[in-house]
MDTraj code that builds the backbone (N, CA, C; nanometers):
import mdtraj as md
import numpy as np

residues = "UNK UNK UNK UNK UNK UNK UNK UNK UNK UNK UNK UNK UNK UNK UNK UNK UNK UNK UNK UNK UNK UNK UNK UNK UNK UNK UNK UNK UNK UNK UNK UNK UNK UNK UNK UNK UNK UNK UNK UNK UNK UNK UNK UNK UNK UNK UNK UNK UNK UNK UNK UNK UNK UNK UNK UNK UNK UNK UNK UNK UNK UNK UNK UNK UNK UNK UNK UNK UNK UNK".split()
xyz = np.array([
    [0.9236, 2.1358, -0.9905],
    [0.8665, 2.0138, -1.0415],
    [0.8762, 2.0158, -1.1933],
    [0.9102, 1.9029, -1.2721],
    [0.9208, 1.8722, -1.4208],
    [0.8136, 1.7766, -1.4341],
    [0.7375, 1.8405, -1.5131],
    [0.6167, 1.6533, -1.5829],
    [0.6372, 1.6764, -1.7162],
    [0.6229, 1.5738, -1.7566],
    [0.6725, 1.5402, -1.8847],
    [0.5674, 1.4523, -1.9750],
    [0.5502, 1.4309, -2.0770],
    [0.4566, 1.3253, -2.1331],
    [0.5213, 1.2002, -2.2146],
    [0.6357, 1.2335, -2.1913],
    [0.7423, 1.0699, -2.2190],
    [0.7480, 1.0378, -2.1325],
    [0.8171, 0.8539, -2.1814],
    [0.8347, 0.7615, -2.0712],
    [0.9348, 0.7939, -1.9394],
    [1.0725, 0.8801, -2.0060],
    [1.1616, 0.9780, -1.9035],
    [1.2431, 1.0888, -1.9475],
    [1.2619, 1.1455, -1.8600],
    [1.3532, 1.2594, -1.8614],
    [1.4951, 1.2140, -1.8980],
    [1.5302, 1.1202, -1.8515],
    [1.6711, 1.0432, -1.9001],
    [1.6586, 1.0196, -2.0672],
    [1.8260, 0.9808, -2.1748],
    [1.7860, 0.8287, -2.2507],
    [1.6857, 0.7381, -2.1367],
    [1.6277, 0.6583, -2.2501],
    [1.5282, 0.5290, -2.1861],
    [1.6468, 0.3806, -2.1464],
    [1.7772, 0.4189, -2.2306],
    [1.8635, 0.3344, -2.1649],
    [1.9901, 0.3970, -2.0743],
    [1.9886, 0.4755, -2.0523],
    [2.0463, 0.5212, -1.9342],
    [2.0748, 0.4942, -1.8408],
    [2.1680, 0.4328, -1.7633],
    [2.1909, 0.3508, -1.6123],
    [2.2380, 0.4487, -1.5429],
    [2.3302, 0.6057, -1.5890],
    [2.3228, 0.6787, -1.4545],
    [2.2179, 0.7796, -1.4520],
    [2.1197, 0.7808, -1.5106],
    [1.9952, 0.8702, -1.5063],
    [2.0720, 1.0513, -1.4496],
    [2.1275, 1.1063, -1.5545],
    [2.1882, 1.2471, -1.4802],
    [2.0982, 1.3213, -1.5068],
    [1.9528, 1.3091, -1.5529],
    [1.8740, 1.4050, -1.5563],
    [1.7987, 1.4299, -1.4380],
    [1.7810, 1.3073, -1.4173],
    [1.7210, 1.2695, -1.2440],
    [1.7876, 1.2990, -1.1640],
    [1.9126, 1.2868, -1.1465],
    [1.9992, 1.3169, -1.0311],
    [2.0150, 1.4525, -1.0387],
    [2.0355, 1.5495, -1.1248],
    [2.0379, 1.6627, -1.1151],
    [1.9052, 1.7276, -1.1011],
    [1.8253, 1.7067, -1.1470],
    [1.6585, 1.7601, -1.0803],
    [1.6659, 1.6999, -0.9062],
    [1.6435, 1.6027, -0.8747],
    [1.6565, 1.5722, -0.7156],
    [1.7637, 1.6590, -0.6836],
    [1.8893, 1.6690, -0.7205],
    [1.9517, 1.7252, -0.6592],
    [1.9263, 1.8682, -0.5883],
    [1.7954, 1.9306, -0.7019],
    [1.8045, 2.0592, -0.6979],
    [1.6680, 2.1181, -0.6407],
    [1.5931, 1.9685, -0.5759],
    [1.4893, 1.9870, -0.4772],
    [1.3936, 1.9617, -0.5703],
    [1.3539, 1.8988, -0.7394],
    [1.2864, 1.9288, -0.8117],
    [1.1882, 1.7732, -0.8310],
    [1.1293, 1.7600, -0.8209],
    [1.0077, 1.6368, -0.8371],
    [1.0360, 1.6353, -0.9874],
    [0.9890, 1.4963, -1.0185],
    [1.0173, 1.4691, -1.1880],
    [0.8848, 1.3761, -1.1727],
    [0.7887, 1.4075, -1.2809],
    [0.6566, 1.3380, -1.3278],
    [0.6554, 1.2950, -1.4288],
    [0.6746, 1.1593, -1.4814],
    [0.7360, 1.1188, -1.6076],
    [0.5298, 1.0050, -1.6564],
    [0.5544, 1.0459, -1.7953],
    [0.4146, 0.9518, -1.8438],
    [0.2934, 1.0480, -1.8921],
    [0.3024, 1.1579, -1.8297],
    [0.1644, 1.2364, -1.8319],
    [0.0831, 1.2016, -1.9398],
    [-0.0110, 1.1871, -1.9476],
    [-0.0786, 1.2444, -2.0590],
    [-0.1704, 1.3636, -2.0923],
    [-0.0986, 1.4047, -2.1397],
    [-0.1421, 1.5375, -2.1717],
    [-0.2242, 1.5856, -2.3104],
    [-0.2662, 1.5204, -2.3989],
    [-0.2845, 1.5168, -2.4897],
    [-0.4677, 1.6013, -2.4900],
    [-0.5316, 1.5829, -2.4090],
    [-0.6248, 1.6426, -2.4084],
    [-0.6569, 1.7480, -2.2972],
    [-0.5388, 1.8000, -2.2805],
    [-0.5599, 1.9713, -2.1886],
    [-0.5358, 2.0513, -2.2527],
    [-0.5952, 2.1512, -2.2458],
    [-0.6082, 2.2755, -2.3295],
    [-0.4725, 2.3488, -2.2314],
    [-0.4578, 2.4505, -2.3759],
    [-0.3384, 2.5450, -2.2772],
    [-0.4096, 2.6343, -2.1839],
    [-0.2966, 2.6578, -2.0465],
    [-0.3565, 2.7747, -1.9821],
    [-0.3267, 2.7263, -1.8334],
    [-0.3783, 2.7608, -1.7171],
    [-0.3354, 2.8090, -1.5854],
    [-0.3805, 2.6832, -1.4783],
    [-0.3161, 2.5985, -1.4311],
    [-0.3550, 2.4962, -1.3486],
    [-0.2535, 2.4376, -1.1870],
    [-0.3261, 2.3792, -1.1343],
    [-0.2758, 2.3386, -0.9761],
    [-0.2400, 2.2164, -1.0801],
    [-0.1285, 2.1658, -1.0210],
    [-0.0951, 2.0025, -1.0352],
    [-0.1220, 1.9529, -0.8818],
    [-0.2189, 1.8599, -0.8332],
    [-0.2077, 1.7682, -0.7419],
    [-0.1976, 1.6961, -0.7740],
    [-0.0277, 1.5684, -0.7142],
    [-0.0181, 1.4863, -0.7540],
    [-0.0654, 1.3656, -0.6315],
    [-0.0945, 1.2960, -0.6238],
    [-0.1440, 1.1921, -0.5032],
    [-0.0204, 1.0454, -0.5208],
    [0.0672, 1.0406, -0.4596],
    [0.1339, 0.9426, -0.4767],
    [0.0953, 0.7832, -0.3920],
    [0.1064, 0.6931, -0.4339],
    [0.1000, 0.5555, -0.3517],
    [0.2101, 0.5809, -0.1885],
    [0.2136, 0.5003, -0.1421],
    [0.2540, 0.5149, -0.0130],
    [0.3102, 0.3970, 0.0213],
    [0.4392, 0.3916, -0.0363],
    [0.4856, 0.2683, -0.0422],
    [0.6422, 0.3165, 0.0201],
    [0.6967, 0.1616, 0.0878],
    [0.8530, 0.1824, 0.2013],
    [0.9174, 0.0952, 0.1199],
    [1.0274, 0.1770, 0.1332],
    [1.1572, 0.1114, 0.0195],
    [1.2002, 0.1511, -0.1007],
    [1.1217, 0.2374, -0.1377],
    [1.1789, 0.2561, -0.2621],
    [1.1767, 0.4321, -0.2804],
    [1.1896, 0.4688, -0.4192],
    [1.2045, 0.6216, -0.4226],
    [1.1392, 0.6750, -0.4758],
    [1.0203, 0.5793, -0.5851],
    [0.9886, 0.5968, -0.6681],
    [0.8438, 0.5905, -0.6715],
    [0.6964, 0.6486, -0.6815],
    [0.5625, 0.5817, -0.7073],
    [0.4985, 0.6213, -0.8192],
    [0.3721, 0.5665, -0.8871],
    [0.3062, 0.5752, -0.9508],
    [0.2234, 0.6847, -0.8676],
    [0.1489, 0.8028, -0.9132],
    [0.0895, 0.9244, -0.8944],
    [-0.0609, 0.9554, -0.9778],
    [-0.1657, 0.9525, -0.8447],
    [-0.2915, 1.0144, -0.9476],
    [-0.2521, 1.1801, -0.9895],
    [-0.2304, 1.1605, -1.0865],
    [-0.2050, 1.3325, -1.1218],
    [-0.3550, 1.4060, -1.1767],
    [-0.4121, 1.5386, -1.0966],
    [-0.4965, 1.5783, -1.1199],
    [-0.4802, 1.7558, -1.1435],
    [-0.5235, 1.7705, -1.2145],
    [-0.4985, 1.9350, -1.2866],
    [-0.6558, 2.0238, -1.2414],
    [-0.6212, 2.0840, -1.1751],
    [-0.7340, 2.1709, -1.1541],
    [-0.6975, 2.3545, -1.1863],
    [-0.8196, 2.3869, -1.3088],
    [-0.8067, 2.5511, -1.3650],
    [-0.7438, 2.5891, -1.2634],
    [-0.6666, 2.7035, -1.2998],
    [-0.6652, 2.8311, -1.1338],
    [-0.7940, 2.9489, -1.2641],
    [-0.8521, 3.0050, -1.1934],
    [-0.9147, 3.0921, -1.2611],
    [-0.8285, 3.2602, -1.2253],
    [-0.8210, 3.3228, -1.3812],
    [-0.7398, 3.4504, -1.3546],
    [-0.8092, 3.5084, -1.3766],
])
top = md.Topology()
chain = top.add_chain()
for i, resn in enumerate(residues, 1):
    res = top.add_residue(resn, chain, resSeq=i)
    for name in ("N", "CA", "C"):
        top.add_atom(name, md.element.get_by_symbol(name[0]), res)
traj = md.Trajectory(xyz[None], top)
């Protein structure tokens, strides 16, 4: 999995998106938007909760970070 805190992993004008296609390709989830700006560094679960939507490839995700304690 890649998350990111930009709008994408691609250019933003990009029409063959090869950053995407090569992460899917390689079994890899891409989380584009995060905000991350107020997590401290250090050790966490990503649960992401996606919408549940037919037709497309793509959803909007509650992304939730929970400590792992070491």
């Amino acid at each position: 999995m890649i998350g990111l805190d930009v709008p994408s992993i691609d250019e933003v004008e990009s029409k063959s998106l090869p950053s995407h296609r090569l992460a899917l390709s390689n079994g890899m989830a891409v989380i584009e938007n995060l905000d991350l700006r107020t997590v401290p560094a250090g050790c966490y679960e990503l649960i992401a909760l996606p919408l549940r939507l037919e037709g497309v490839e793509a959803s909007p995700v509650r992304a939730v970070l929970r400590p792992l304690n070491r």
